[in-house]
Structures are given as structure tokens and as C-alpha cells.
N, C-alpha and C positions, 0 to 999 in steps of 0.2 A: 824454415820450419816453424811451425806455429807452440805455441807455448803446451797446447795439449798434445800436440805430437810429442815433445819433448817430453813432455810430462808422463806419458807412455814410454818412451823407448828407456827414461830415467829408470824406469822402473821394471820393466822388462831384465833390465842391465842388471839389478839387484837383484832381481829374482835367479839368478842367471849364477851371480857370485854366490851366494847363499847357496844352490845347489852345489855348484861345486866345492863348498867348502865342507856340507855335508858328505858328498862320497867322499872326500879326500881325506876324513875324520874317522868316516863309517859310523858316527854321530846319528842319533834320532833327528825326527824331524823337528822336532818339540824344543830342540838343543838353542838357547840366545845365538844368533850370529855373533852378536860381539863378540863372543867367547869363542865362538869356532875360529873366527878371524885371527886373534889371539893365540891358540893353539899353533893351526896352521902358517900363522907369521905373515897373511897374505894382510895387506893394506886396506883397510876400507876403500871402496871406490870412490867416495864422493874425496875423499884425502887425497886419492891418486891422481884425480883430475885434475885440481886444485894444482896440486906438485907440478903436476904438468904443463900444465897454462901457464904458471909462474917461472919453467923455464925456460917458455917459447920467447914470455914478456920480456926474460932478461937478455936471452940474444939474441931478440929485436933490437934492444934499446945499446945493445954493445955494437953490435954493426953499424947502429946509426952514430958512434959517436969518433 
């Protein structure tokens, strides 16, 4: 996957969470996501990935030891 592909699907993804954190709120559109995010308790996505990566790395590196 090339870095603009990524760089579209990133951002696709966002657009994606931000909607639904709007209907899940019943929030305007105009509403910060931070804040929706925050309301609804849902995790920012790029934190989530992150979380996740990190705990594919750690039981990699536990199996290998």
C-alpha cells in the first residue's frame, strides 16, 4: 500500500468515526470531535491503532522469548 493510499483510507477511517460519533450523540455537525469522542467514551482512532500495534508487539516478543 503506497503512503497516499494510506493516507486516503487514514482518513476515510476518520471520517467514518466522527460520523458516527455524531449520530451516536445526535450532536450537530459543527460539534469538535474531540469532544464527541469524550462524551461517547469512544477512543480516538489514531490511539486505538497505536494500543493495538503495541499489543500485537508485545505478544510477538513474549512468544519469542
Amino acid at each position: 500500500m503506497t503512503l497516499l493510499q494510506y493516507t486516503t483510507v487514514s482518513k476515510q477511517l476518520e471520517q467514518l468515526h466522527r460520523l458516527a460519533s455524531v449520530h451516536i450523540t445526535g450532536a450537530k455537525r459543527t460539534a469538535p470531535t474531540a469532544a464527541l469522542e469524550i462524551i461517547t467514551g469512544i477512543v480516538p482512532l489514531a490511539v486505538h491503532i497505536k494500543r493495538e500495534a503495541m499489543a500485537a508487539c508485545f505478544c510477538l516478543k513474549a512468544n519469542f522469548q
